[in-house]
C-alpha positions, 0 to 999 in steps of 0.5 A, spaced: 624 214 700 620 220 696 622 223 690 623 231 690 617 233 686 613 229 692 616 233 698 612 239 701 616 246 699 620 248 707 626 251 706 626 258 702 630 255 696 624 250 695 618 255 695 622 259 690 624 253 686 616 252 685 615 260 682 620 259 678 618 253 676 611 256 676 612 261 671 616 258 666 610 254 666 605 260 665 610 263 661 609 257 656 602 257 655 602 265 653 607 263 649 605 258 646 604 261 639 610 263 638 614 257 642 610 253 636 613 258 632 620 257 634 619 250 633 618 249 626 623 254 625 628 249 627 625 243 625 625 246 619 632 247 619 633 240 619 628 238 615 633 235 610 635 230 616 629 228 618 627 227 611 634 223 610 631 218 616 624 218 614 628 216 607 634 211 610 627 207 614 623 207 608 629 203 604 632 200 609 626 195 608 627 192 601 635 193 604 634 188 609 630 182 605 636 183 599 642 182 603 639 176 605 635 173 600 641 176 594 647 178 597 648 173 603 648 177 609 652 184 606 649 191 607 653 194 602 651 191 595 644 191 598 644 198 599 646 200 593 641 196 589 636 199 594 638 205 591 637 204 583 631 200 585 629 206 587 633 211 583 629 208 576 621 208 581 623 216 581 625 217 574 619 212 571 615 216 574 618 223 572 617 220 566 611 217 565 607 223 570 610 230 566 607 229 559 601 226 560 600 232 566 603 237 560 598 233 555 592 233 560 592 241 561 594 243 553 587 238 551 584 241 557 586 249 555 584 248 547 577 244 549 575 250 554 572 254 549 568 249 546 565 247 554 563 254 555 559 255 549 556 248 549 554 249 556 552 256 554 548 253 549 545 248 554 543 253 558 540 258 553 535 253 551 534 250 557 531 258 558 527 258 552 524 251 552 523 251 559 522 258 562 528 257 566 532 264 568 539 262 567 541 269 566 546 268 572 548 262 570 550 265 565 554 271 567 557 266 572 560 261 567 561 267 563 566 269 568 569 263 570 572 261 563 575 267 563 578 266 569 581 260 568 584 263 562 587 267 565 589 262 569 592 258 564 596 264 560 599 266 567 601 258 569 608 260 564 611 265 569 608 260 575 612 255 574 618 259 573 617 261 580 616 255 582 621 251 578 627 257 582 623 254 589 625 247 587 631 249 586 632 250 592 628 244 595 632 239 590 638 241 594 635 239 601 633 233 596 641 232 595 642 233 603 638 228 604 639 222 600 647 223 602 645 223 609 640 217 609 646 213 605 651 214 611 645 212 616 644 206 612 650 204 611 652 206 618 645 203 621 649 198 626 654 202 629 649 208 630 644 202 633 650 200 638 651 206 641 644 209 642 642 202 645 649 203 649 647 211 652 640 208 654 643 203 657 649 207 660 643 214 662 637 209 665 637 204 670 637 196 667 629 195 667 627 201 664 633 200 659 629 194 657 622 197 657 625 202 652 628 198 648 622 193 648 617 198 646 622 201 640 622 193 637 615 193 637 614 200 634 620 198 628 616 191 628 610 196 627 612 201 622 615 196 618 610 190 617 605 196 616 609 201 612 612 196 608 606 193 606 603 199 604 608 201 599 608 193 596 600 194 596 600 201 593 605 198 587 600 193 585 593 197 584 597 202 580 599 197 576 593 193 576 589 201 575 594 202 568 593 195 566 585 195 566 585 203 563 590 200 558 585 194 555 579 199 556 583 205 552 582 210 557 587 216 556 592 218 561 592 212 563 599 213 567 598 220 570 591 217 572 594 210 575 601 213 579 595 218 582 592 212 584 597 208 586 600 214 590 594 215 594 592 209 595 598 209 601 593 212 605 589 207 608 581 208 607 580 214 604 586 214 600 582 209 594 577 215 593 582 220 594 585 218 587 579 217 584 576 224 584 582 227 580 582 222 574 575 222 574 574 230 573 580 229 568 576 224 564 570 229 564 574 235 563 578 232 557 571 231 553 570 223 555 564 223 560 563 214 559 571 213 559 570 216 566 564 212 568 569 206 566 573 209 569 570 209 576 567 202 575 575 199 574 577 203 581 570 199 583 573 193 581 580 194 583 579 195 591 575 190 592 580 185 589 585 188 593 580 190 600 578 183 600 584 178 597 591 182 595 592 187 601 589 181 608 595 177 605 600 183 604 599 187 611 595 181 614 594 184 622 600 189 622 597 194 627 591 189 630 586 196 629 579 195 627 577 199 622 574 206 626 581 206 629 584 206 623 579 212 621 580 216 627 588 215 626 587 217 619 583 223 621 586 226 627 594 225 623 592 228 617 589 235 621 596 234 625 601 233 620 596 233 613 598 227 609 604 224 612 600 224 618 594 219 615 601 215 613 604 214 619 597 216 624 595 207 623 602 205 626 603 209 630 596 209 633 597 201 633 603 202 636 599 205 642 594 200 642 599 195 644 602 198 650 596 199 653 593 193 651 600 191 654 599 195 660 591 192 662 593 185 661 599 187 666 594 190 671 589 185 671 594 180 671 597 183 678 589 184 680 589 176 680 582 177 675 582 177 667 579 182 663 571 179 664 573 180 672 574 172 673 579 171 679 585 167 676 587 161 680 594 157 679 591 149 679 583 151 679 579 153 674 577 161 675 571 163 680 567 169 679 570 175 682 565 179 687 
């Protein structure tokens, strides 16, 4: 029996049916804009439940590994414990991040003047020895110091702006860490349900096909998430200790800034890399900041070649210009969450598809080099 999409228009109910249909399709392409804005309006308004979700998976990880290897099978301690885990990683790095972020601009703010007439300096005699004319070079950094300057003297009131919008995103914070404790503590009812409407709303095979695929995507993003967040713990620390031995200064802002981008797959390493080397060479400390690019060096290839293969093993089963393009294509869509969840999600894909042609070719009788399959006897090549 065909489906109503596939039956030709006859009657006068049809052919208006497909105008209609036709114009809210044309409708949506001339406004697409404005739909996207729409959109993003609402997703805003939700933005702190859909945060609480993001949060309630997240920890829902280390949840589940301490109700059974701690409490015995009981969510309720584990989630509790999950939550100071997670309250006191917070404040160990509010506390380690904000002075040294305060100590790093008022060095760099009182070094500044010195920069500029050792560079001015440089130049001027680089004009007089060598004949070189760095008369705009000089007007140039001229400028720039006192634009940074400027810069500096106005940060007071832009923090106070910036301080009466976090007021404001800390509320929504709130909103979210309330929501993801109810989800997490209520995550195997609402599980229960969800499966119940899906199996009540679809046929029983679709049902199922549904449900296997959302099993492989949690299987997914939480091998590779959680493997992530594990890996990313170990180069920071790895990052503070090396900076410490070595005393290079600002050891803990420049080491969570390592160990925060180090999240992002590929990229993420030298992402972090580029804001503690500038700060090194910004506060006066040229060969700290050579030790420093060597320690970043060193440390990803201890972790690229023994300590991440054994953490996150094969979780996605991307090659490695997959993985660039998930990390490309995420971030231009959703920026950096987008790098984050781009690996998984792409991996997630992939093992449909790959599902899905072994399913064709199984279907086919041939496997993928188009060798006939057959049952008792060895495979014949395909004509």
């Amino acid at each position: 029996m065909n489906h109503w999409y596939e039956r030709p228009p006859r009657l006068m109910r049809d052919w208006i049916l497909l105008i209609v249909m036709a114009g809210l399709a044309l409708a949506a392409v001339l406004y697409l804009p404005a739909l996207a804005n729409g959109v993003g309006k609402v997703l805003s308004l939700f933005s702190p439940f859909l945060l609480a979700i993001a949060l309630a998976y997240v920890l829902d990880i280390p949840t589940r590994w301490f109700a059974q290897k701690i409490f015995r099978g009981r969510r309720i301690p584990a989630i509790a414990l999950s939550y100071l885990v997670f309250f006191g990683v917070l404040a160990a790095l509010i506390g380690l991040v904000v002075p040294q972020l305060v100590e790093s601009v008022g060095t760099f703010a009182a070094a500044l003047p010195g920069y500029l007439d050792n560079a001015e300096l440089l130049l001027e005699r680089a004009q007089e020895e060598y004949g070189i004319d760095t008369s705009a070079i000089l007007v140039w950094l001229d400028n720039s110091g006192k634009n940074i300057e400027s810069l500096l003297s106005e940060m007071a009131p832009s923090l106070a702006g910036a301080a009466m919008g976090a007021a404001g995103q800390l509320m929504d914070f709130f909103v979210a860490l309330a929501a993801s404790i109810y989800l997490l503590a209520g995550k195997q009812n609402l599980l229960t349900g969800a499966r119940a409407a899906l199996r009540a709303a679809l046929p029983p095979r679709t049902a199922g096909s549904v449900l296997s695929v959302f099993t492989l995507a949690n299987r997914t993003f939480c091998g590779y998430i959680g493997g992530q967040l594990l890996d990313a713990v170990l180069v920071g620390i790895e990052t503070f200790v090396l900076m410490l031995l070595l005393r290079i200064p600002f050891a803990p802002l420049i080491a969570v800034i390592v160990g925060v981008t180090n999240i992002i797959p590929v990229l993420g390493p030298y992402l972090g890399a580029v804001p503690g080397a500038v700060l090194l060479l910004l506060s006066g400390n040229p060969i700290k900041m050579a030790e420093f690019l060597i320690i970043i060096l060193v440390v990803q290839q201890v972790d690229g070649n023994f300590i991440a293969p054994r953490i996150l093993g094969d979780a996605t089963g991307l090659s490695g210009l997959w993985v660039l393009v998930a990390i490309v294509v995420g971030g231009g869509l959703m920026g950096i969450p987008g790098m984050v969840i781009g690996v998984p999600l792409l991996g997630v894909v992939a093992a449909l598809a790959k599902s899905f042609v072994g399913a064709g070719l199984s279907a086919r009788g041939i496997d993928a080099d188009g060798n006939r399959q057959l049952s008792g006897k060895k495979s014949e090549k395909s004509l």
